[in-house]
C-alpha positions in Angstrom: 60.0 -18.9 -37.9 59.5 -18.5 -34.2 60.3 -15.0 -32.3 63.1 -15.1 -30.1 63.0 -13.1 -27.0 65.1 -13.1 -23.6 62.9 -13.2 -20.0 65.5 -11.3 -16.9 65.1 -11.6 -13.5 66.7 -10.3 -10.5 68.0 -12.7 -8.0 68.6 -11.1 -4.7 68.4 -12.3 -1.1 69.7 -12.1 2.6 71.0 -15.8 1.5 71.1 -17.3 -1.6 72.5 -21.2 -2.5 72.9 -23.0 -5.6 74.5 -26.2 -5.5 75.6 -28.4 -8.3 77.7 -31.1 -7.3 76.5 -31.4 -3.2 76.7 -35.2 -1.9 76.0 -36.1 1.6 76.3 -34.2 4.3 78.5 -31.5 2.9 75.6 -29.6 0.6 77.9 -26.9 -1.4 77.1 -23.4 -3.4 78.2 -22.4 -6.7 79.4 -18.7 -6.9 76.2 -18.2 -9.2 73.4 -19.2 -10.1 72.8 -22.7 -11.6 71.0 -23.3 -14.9 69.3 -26.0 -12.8 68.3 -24.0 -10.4 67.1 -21.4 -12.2 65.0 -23.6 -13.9 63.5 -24.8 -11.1 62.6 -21.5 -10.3 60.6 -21.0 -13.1 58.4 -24.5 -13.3 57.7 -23.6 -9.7 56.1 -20.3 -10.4 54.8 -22.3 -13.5 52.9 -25.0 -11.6 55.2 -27.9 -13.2 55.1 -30.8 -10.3 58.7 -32.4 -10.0 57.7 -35.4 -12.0 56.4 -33.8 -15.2 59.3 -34.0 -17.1 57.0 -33.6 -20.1 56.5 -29.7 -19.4 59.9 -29.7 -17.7 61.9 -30.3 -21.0 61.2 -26.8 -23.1 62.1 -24.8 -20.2 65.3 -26.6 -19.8 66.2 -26.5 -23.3 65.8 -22.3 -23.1 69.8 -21.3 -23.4 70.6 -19.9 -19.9 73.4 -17.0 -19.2 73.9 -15.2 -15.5 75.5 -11.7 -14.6 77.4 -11.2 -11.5 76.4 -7.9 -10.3 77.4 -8.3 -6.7 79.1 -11.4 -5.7 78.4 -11.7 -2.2 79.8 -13.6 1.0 80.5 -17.2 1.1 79.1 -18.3 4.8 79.1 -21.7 6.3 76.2 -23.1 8.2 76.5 -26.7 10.3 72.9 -27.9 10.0 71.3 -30.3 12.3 68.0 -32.3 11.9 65.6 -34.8 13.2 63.6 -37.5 11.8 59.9 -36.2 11.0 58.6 -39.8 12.4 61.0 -41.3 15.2 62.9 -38.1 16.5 66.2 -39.8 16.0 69.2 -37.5 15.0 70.0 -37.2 11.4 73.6 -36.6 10.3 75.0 -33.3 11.2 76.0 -31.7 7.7 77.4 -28.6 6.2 75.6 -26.2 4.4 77.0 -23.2 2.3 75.4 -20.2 1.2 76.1 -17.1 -0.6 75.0 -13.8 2.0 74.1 -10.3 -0.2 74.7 -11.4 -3.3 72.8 -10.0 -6.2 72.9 -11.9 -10.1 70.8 -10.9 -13.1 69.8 -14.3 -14.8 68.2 -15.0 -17.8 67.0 -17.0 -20.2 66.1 -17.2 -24.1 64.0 -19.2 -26.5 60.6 -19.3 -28.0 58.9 -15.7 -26.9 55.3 -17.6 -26.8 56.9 -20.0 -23.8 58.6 -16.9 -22.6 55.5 -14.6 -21.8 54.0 -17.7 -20.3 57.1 -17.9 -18.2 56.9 -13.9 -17.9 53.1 -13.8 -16.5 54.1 -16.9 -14.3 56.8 -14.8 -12.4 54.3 -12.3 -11.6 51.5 -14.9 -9.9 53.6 -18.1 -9.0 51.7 -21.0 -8.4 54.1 -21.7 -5.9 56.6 -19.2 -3.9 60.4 -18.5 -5.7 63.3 -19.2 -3.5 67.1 -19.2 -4.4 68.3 -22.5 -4.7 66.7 -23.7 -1.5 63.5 -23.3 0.1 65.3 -21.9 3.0 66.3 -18.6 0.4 63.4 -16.3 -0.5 64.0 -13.7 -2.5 63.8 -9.8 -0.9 62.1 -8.9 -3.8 59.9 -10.0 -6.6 62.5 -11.4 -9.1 60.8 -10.0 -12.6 62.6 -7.6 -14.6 60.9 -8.2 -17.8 60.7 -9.5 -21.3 62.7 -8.5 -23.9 60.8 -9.3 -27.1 63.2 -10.2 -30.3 66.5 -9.7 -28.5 69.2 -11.7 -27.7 70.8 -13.6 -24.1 74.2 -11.4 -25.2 72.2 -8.4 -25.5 70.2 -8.3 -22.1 73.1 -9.4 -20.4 74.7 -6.5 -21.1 71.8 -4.0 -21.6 70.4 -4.5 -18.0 71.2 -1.9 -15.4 73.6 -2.7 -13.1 71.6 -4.4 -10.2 74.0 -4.2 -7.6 72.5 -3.2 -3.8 72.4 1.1 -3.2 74.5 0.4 0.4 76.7 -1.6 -1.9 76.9 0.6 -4.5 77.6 3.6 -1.7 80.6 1.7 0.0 82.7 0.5 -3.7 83.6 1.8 -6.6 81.5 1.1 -9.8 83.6 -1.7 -11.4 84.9 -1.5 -15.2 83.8 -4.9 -15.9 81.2 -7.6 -14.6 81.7 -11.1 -15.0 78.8 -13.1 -17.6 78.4 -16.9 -17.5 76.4 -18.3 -20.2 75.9 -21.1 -22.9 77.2 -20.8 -26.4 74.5 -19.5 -29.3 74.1 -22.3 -31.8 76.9 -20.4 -34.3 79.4 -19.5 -32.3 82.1 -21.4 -31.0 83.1 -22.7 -27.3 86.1 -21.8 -27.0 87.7 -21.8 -23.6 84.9 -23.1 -22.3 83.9 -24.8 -18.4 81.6 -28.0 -18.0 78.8 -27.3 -15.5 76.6 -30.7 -14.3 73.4 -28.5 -13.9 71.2 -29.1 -17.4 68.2 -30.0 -15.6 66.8 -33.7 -16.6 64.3 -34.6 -14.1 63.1 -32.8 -10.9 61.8 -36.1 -9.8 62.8 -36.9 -6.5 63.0 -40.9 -7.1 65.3 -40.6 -10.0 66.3 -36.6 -10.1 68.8 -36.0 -13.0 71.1 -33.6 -14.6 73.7 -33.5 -17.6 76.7 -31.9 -18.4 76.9 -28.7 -19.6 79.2 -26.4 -21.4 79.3 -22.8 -19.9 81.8 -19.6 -21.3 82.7 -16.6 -18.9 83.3 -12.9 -21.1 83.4 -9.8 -19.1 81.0 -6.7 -20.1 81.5 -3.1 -18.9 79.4 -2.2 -16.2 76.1 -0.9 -17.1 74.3 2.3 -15.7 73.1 1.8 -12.5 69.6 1.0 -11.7 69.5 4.1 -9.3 66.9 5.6 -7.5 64.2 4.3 -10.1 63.5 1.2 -8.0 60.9 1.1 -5.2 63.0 -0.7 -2.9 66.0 1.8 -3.5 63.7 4.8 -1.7 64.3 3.6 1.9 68.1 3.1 2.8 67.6 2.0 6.7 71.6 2.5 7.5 71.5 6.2 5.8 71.4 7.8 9.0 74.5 5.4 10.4 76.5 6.1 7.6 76.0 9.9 7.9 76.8 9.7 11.7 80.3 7.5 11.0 81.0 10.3 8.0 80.7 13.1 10.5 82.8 11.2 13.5 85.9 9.7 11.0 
């Protein structure tokens, strides 16, 4: 028998967008991050070209589940554009994005597939972005691979992931809010339908099925603190002190 082991990542960014049912010019977000997407991620930073459906298929069958550690802002963009060749006006459309959110994601399945996946975060073959090629991530997205352990575990194992000027100006919440796919022996329930189980990437024929998601919330794990690089270097410290000292 196979090992089973989970692979997180961190999904943070200035903007972030992850659409699921977008048509036309009005190209909406979900309020996390899509299985399809997600995927997508991962056969990027794999090398998988958008027509191999081949190599596509065991990543998408992996059973996804996403953590909402800081939920963001919902912004609006109205996004113009102009024919590469003739320089004629393309339809004006909307575009929505999630600003400063933060999500843990993550995936499990077969831990072989899974460290291939794992090394593949840390050299992409091509760059990570968050639903669109317009949303880099502010950070590398890797936070590791949990070997024999469960989606349900790491989801509520991993440190709370939430920003430090975020966690500065709220409370720590009780609870955080887990969407995720059903284990083989355990039953739906009061369960959503989600149209992001990734098919094809193809761009002639791109396609996605329905698929059933279930929302539990977990107490709030310790935070990640000070541990993380990024967290050394606070830019707004000094503001925040000033405002402190003048309220």
């Amino acid at each position: 028998m196979s090992r089973t082991s989970v692979l997180a990542l961190r999904l943070a960014g200035p903007l972030q967008s992850w659409g699921a049912s977008s048509r036309f010019t009005r190209r909406t977000t979900e309020s996390a991050p899509t299985k399809s997407g997600v995927i997508g991620l991962l056969a990027s930073a794999s090398g998988i070209e958008r027509g191999d459906d081949a190599r596509l298929a065991p990543l998408a069958a992996l059973r996804f589940g996403v953590r909402i550690d800081q939920s963001g802002t919902r912004v609006r963009d109205f996004h113009t554009a102009h024919h590469g060749v003739t320089g004629a006006s393309m339809p004006l459309s909307e575009r929505f994005y999630l600003a400063d959110a933060v999500f843990v994601a993550a995936v499990e399945g077969d831990h072989t597939l899974l460290t291939g996946l794992h090394d593949a975060l840390r050299a992409p073959a091509y760059p990570p972005y968050l639903g669109r090629r317009s949303c880099p991530p502010s950070e590398p997205v890797d936070l590791g691979l949990y070997e024999d352990a469960r989606l349900e575990d790491v989801l509520v194992s991993v440190p709370w992931q939430a920003s430090v000027w975020y966690r500065r100006r709220h409370r720590t919440p009780q609870n955080l809010t887990v969407l995720r796919e059903t284990a083989a022996d355990e039953s739906a329930g009061a369960a959503d339908v989600l149209r992001d189980q990734p098919i094809s990437f193809d761009a002639a024929h791109r396609r996605h099925a329905l698929r059933t998601v279930v929302t539990v919330p977990v107490p709030t794990p310790i935070p990640a603190g000070g541990s993380r690089a990024q967290d050394a270097h606070e830019p707004f410290a000094a503001l925040d002190a000033l405002e402190d000292e003048s309220a």
